[in-house]
NUBAZA-597823 format. One record per residue (C-alpha): x, y, z. Coordinates in steps of 0.001 Angstrom, whole numbers, plus 500000, padded with zeros to 6 digits. Each point is the difference from the previous one (the first is absolute). Example, Ala and Ser with C-alpha at 12.3 -4.5 7.8 and 13.67 -1.06 7.14 Angstrom:
BEGIN
512300495500507800501370503440499340
This chain:
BEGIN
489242492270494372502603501119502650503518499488501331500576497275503002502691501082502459499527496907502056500546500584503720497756503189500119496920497849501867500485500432503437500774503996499333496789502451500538498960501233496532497872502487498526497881499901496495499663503231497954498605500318496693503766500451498821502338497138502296499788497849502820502454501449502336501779498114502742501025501449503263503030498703500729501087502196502887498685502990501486501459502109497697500664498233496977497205498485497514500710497635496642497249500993497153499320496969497825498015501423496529497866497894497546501844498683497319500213502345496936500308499212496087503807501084499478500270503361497835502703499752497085502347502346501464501359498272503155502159502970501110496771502669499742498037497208502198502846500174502876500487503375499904495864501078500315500183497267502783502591501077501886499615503649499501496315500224500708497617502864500145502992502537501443503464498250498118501242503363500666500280499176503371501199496493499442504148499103500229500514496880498560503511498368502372500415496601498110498115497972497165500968496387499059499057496965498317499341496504501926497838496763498979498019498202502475500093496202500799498229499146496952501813502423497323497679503175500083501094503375499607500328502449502318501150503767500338500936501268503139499979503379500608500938501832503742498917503595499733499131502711502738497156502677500079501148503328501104498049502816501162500529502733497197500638502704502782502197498510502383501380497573498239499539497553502752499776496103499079495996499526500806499964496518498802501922497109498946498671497486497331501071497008498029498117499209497191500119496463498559498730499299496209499659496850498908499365498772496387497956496828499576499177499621496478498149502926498519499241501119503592501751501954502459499160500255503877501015502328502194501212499861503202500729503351502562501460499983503165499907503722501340501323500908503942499925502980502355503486499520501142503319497945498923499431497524503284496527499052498424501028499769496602503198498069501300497936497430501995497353499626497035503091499681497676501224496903502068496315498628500073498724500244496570503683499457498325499416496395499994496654499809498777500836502301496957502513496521498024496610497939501102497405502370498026497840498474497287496805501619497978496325498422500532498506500269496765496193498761501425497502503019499170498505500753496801502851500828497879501264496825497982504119500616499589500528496918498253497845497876497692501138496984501584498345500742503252496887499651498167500431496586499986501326499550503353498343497284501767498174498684497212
């Protein structure tokens, strides 16, 4: 089971045992994570999502609500990772959570530099009101696609 962002095709993509990530400019690459049974506490989810392995690094700039085409859910949340030292900005990222029934997917677009993230931004912004779960694998999320095409 996974999220569909359609218009990613033509983009080169890597697997890992986590994501399929999407290159979608030299330096700026769109994660796309197996769906995930939704946890009861909605807020915890987002913020271990957003905030990561280091969420003391992590500066959260916006989060809002939006629904896709079809009605679904989704948080958007712009944050920044900043080098503890410095304080420089060493990334930009904009997750996307969706809620499709008991599932959530997760979507992460993370650049080098605010022209990547900007021309990503413009690309995938689009594709994010046209994003729909696949449910084929070997999870069953509704009884009623046991008897699908029966």
């Amino acid at each position: 089971m996974h999220l569909v962002l359609p218009g990613l095709v033509d983009l080169p993509r890597t697997e890992t045992a986590a994501a399929v990530i999407y290159q979608v400019n030299e330096g700026a690459g769109l994660a796309i994570y197996p769906l995930v049974p939704l946890p009861a506490e909605l807020d915890v989810w987002g913020r271990q999502v957003v905030g990561g392995n280091t969420p003391e690094r992590v500066r959260v700039l916006a989060v809002k609500e939006e629904e896709t085409d079809l009605g679904w859910p989704v948080t958007i949340a712009l944050s920044e990772l900043v080098d503890p030292v410095t304080g420089n900005v060493t990334e930009l990222r904009l997750h996307m959570l969706f809620r499709f029934l008991e599932f959530g997917g997760i979507a992460i677009l993370k650049a080098l530099s605010q022209p990547a993230f900007d021309h990503a931004f413009e690309f995938i912004q689009p594709l994010v009101n046209h994003a729909r779960p696949d449910f084929h694998g070997d999870h069953v999320p509704a009884l009623a696609m046991v008897w699908s095409g029966m």
